[in-house]
Every structure is written in structure tokens, then in C-alpha cells.
Gaussian input, Z-matrix of N, CA and C with variables (Angstrom, degrees):
# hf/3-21g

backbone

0 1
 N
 C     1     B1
 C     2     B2     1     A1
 N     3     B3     2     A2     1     D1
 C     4     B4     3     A3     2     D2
 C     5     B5     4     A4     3     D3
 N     6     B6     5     A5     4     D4
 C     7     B7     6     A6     5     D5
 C     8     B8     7     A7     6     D6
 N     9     B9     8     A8     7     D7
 C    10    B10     9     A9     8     D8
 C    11    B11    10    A10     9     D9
 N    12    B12    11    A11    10    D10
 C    13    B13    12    A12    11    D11
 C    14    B14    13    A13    12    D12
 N    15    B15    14    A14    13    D13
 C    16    B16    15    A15    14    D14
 C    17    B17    16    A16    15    D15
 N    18    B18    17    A17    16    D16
 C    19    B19    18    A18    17    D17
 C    20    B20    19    A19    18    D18
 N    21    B21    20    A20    19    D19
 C    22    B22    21    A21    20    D20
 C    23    B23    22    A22    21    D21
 N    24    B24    23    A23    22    D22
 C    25    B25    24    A24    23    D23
 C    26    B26    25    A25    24    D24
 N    27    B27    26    A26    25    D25
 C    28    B28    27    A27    26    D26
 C    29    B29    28    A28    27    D27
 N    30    B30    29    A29    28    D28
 C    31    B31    30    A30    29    D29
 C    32    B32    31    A31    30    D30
 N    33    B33    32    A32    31    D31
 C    34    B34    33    A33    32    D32
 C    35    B35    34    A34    33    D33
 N    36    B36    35    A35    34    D34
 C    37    B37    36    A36    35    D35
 C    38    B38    37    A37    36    D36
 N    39    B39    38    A38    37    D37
 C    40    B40    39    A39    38    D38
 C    41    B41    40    A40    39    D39
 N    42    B42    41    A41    40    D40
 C    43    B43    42    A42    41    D41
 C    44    B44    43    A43    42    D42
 N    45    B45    44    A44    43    D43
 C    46    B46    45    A45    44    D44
 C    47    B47    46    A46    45    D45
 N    48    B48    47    A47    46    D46
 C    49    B49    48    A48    47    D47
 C    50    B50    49    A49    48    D48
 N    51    B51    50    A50    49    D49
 C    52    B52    51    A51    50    D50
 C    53    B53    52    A52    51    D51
 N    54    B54    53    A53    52    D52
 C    55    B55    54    A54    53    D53
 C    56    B56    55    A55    54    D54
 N    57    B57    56    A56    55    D55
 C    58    B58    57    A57    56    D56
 C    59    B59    58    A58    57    D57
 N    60    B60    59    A59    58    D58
 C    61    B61    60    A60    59    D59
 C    62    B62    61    A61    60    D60
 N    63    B63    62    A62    61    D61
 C    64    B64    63    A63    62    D62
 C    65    B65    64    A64    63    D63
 N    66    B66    65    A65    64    D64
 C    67    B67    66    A66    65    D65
 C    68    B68    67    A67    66    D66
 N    69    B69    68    A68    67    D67
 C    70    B70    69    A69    68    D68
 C    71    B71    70    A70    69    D69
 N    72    B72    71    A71    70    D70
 C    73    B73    72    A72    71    D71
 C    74    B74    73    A73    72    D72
 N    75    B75    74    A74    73    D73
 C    76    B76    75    A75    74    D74
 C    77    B77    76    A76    75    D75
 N    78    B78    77    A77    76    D76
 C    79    B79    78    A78    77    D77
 C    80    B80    79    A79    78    D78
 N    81    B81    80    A80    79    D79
 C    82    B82    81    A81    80    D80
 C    83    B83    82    A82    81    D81
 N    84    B84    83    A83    82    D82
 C    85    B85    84    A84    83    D83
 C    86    B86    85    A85    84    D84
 N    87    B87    86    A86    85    D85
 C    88    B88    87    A87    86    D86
 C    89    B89    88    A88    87    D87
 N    90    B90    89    A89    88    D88
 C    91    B91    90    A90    89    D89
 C    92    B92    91    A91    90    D90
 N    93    B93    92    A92    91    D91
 C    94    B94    93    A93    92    D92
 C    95    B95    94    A94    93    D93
 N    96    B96    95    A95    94    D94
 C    97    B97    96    A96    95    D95
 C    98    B98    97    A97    96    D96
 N    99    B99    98    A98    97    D97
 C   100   B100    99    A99    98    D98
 C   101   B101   100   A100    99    D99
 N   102   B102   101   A101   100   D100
 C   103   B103   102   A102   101   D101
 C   104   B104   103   A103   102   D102
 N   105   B105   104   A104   103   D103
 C   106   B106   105   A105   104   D104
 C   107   B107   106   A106   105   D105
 N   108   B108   107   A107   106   D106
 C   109   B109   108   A108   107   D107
 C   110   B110   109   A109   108   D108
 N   111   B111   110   A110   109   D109
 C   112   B112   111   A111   110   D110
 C   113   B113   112   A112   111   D111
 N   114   B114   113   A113   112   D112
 C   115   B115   114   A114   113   D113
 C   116   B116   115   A115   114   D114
 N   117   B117   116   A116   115   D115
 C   118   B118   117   A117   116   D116
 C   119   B119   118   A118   117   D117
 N   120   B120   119   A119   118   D118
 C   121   B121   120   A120   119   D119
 C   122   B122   121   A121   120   D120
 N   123   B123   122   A122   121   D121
 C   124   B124   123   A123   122   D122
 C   125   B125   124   A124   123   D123
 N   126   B126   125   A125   124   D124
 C   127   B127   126   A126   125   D125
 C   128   B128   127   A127   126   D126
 N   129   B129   128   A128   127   D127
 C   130   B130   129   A129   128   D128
 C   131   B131   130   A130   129   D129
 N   132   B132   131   A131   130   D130
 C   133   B133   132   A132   131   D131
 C   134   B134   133   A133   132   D132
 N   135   B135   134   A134   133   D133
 C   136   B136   135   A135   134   D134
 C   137   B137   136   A136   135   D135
 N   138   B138   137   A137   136   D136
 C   139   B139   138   A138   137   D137
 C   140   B140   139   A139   138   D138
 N   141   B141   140   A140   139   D139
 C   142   B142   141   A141   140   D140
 C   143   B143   142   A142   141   D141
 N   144   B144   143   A143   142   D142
 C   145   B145   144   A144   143   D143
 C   146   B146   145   A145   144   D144
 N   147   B147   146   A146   145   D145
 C   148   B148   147   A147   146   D146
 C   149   B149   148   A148   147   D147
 N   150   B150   149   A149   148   D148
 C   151   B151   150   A150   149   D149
 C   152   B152   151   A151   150   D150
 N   153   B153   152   A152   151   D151
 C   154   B154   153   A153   152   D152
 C   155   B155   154   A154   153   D153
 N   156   B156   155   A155   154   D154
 C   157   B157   156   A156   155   D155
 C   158   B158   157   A157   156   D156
 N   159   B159   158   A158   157   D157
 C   160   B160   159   A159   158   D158
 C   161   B161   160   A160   159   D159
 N   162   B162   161   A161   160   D160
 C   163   B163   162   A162   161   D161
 C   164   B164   163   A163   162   D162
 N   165   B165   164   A164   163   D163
 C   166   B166   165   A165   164   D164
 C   167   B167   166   A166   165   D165
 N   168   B168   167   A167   166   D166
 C   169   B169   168   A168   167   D167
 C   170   B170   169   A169   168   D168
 N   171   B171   170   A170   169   D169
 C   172   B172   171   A171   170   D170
 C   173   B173   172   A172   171   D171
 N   174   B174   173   A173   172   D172
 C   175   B175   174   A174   173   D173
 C   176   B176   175   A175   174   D174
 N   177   B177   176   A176   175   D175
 C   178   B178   177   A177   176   D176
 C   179   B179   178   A178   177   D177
 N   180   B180   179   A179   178   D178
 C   181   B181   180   A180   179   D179
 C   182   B182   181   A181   180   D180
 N   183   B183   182   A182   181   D181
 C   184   B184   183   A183   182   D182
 C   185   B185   184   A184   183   D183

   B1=1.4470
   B2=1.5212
   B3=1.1675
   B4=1.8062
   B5=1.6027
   B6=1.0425
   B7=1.5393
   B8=1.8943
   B9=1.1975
   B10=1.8255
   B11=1.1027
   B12=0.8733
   B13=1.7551
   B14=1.3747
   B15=1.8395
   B16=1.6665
   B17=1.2561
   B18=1.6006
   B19=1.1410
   B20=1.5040
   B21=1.4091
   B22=1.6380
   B23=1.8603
   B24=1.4855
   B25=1.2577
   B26=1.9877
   B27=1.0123
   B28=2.0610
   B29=1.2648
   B30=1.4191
   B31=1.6682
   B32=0.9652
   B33=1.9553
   B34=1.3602
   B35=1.8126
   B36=1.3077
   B37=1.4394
   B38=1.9409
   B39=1.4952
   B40=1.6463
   B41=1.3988
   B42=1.4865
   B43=1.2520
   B44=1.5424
   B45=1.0482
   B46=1.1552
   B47=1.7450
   B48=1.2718
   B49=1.7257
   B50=1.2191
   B51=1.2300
   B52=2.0219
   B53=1.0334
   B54=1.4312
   B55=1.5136
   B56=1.8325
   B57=1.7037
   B58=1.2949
   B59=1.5089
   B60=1.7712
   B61=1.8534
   B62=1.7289
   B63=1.1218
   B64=1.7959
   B65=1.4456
   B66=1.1290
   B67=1.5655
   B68=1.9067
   B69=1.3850
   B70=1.5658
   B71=1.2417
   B72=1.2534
   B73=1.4312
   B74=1.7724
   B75=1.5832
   B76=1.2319
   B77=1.4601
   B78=1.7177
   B79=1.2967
   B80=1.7343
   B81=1.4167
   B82=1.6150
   B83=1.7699
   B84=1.4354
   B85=1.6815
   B86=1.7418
   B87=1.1760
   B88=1.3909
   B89=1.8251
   B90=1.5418
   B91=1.5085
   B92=1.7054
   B93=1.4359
   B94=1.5109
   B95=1.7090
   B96=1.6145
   B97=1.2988
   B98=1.0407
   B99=1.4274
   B100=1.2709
   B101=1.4324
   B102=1.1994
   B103=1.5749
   B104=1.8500
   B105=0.9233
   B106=1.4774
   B107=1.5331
   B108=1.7524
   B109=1.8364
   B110=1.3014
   B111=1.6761
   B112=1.0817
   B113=1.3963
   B114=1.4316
   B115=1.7243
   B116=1.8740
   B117=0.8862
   B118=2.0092
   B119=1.2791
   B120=1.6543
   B121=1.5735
   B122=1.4637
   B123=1.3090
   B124=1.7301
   B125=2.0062
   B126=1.3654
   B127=1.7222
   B128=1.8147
   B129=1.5556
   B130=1.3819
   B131=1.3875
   B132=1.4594
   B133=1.7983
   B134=1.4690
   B135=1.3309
   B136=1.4798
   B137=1.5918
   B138=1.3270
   B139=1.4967
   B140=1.6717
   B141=1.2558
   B142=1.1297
   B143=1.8376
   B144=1.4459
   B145=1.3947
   B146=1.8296
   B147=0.9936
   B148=1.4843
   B149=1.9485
   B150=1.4174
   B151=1.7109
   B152=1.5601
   B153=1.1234
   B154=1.7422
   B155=1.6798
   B156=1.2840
   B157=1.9171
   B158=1.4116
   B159=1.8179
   B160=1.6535
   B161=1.7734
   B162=1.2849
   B163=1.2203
   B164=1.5019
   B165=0.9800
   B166=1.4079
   B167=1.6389
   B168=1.0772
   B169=1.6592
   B170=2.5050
   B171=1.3688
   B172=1.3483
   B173=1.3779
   B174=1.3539
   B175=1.6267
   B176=1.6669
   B177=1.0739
   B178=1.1822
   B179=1.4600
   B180=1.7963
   B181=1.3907
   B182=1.4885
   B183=1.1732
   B184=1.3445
   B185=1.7267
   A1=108.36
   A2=111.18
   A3=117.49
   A4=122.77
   A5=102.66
   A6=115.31
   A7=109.18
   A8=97.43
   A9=91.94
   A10=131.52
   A11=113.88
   A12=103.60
   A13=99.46
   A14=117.78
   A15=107.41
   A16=118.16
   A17=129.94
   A18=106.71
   A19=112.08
   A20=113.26
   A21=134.97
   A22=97.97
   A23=126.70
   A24=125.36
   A25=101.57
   A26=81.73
   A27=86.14
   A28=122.08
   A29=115.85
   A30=122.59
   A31=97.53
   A32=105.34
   A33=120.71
   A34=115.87
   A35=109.20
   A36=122.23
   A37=90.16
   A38=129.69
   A39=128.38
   A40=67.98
   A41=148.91
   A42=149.05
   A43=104.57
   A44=126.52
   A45=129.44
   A46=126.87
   A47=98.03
   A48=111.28
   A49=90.49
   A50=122.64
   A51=116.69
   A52=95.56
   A53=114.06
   A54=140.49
   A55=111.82
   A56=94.60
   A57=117.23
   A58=118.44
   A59=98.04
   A60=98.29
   A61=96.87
   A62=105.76
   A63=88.73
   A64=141.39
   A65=107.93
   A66=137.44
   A67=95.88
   A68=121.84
   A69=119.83
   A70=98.78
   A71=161.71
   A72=159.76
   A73=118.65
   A74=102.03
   A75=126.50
   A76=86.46
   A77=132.31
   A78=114.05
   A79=87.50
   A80=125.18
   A81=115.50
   A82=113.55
   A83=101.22
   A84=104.40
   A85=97.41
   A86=123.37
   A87=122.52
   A88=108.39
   A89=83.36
   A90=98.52
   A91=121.50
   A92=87.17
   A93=112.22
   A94=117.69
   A95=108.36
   A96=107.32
   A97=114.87
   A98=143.88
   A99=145.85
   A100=110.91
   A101=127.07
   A102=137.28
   A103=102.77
   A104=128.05
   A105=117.61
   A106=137.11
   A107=72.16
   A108=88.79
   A109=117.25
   A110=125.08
   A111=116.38
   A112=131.27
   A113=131.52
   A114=99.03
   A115=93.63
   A116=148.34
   A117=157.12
   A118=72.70
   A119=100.43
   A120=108.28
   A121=114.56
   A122=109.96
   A123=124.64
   A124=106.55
   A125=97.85
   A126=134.39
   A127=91.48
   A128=116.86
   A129=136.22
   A130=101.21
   A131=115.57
   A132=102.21
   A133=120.28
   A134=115.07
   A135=114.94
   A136=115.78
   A137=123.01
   A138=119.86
   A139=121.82
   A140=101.02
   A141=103.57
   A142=112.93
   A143=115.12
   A144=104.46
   A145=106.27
   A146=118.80
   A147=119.08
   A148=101.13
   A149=122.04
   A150=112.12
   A151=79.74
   A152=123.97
   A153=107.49
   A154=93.98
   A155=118.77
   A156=103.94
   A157=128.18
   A158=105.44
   A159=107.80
   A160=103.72
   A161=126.01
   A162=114.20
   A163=127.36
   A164=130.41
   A165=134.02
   A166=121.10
   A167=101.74
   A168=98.23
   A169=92.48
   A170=99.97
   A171=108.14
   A172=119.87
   A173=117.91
   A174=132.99
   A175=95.08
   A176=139.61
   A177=142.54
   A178=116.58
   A179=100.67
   A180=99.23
   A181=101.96
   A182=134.43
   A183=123.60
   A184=145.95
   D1=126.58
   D2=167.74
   D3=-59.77
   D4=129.75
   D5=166.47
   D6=-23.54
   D7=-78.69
   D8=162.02
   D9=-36.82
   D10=-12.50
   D11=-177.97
   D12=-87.34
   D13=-33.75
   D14=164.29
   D15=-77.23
   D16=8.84
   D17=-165.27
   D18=-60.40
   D19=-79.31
   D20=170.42
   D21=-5.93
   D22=-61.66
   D23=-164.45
   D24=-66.07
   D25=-48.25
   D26=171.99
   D27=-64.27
   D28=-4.78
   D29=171.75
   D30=-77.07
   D31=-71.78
   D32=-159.85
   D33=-47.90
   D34=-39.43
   D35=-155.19
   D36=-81.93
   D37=-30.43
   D38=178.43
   D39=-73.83
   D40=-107.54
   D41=-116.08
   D42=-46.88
   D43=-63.13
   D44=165.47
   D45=-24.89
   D46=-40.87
   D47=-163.27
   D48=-102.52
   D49=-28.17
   D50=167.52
   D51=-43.82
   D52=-89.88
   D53=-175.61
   D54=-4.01
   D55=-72.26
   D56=171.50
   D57=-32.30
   D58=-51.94
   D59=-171.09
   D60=-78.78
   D61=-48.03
   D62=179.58
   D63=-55.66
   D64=-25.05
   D65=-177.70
   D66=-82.93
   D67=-41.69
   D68=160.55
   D69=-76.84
   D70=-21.07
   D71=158.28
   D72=-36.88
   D73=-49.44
   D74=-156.32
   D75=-93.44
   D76=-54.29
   D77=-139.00
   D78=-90.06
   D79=-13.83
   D80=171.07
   D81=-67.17
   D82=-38.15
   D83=-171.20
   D84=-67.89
   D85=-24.94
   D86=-167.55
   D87=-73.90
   D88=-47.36
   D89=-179.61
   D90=-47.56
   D91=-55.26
   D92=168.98
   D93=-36.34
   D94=-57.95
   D95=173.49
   D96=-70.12
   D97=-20.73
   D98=175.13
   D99=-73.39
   D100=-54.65
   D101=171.78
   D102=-57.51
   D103=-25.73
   D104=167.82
   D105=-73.44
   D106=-25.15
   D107=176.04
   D108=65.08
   D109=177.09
   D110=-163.65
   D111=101.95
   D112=164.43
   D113=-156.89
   D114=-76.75
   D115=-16.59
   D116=145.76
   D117=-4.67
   D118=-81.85
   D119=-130.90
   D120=-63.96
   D121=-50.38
   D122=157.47
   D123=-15.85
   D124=-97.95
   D125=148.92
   D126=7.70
   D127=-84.89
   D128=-174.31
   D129=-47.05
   D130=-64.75
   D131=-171.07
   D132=-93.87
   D133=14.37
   D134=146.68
   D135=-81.05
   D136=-60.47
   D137=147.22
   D138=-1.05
   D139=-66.69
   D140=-171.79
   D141=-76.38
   D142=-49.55
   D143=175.21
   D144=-55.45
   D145=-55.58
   D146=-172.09
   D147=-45.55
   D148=-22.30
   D149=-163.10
   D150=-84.69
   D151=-35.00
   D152=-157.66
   D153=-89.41
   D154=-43.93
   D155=-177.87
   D156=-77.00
   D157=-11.53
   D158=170.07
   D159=-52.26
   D160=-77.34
   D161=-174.76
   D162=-46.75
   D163=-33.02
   D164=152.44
   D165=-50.90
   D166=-34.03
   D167=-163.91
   D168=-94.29
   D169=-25.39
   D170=177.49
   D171=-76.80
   D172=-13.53
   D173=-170.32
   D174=-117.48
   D175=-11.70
   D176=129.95
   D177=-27.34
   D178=-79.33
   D179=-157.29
   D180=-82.68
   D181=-14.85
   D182=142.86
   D183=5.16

């Protein structure tokens, strides 16, 4: 079997593991501002509860 025939799966599978490290990138830097406290930190973890209950509270009123 040729190298090409894995290519496409060796994209997909780095794309994936990009994804993975950035998305752990984001949720430490977030953390960070939250663990420092301060009106950030306040600011940051309202942000964050409001990203996860907008869709819930919008598929509600639906």
C-alpha cells in the first residue's frame, strides 16, 4: 500500500490533535484568569457559565 493512501488519515488524525492541544491551551489560560481573581476573574467565569447555559436556556424557549 502507498504512503498516499494514508495521507488524508495523517491530516485528519494532526488536525484532530491540533485541535486537542489548543482547546487544552484555551481552557488552562481561562482557568488562569479565573484562579487570579479579580474583576478578569469574576468577568471570565461568568463568561463561561453563561457559554454553556445560553444554549440550554435558547432551546428552551424554542
Amino acid at each position: 500500500m502507498s504512503s498516499k493512501a494514508y495521507g488524508g488519515w495523517l491530516a485528519a488524525g494532526f488536525d484532530m490533535w491540533q485541535l486537542g492541544a489548543e482547546a487544552g491551551t484555551v481552557m488552562a489560560l481561562r482557568m488562569a484568569r479565573i484562579t487570579a481573581g479579580g474583576p478578569a476573574g469574576a468577568a471570565e467565569a461568568r463568561l463561561m457559565v453563561s457559554e454553556r447555559f445560553e444554549p440550554l436556556w435558547s432551546s428552551r424557549r424554542a
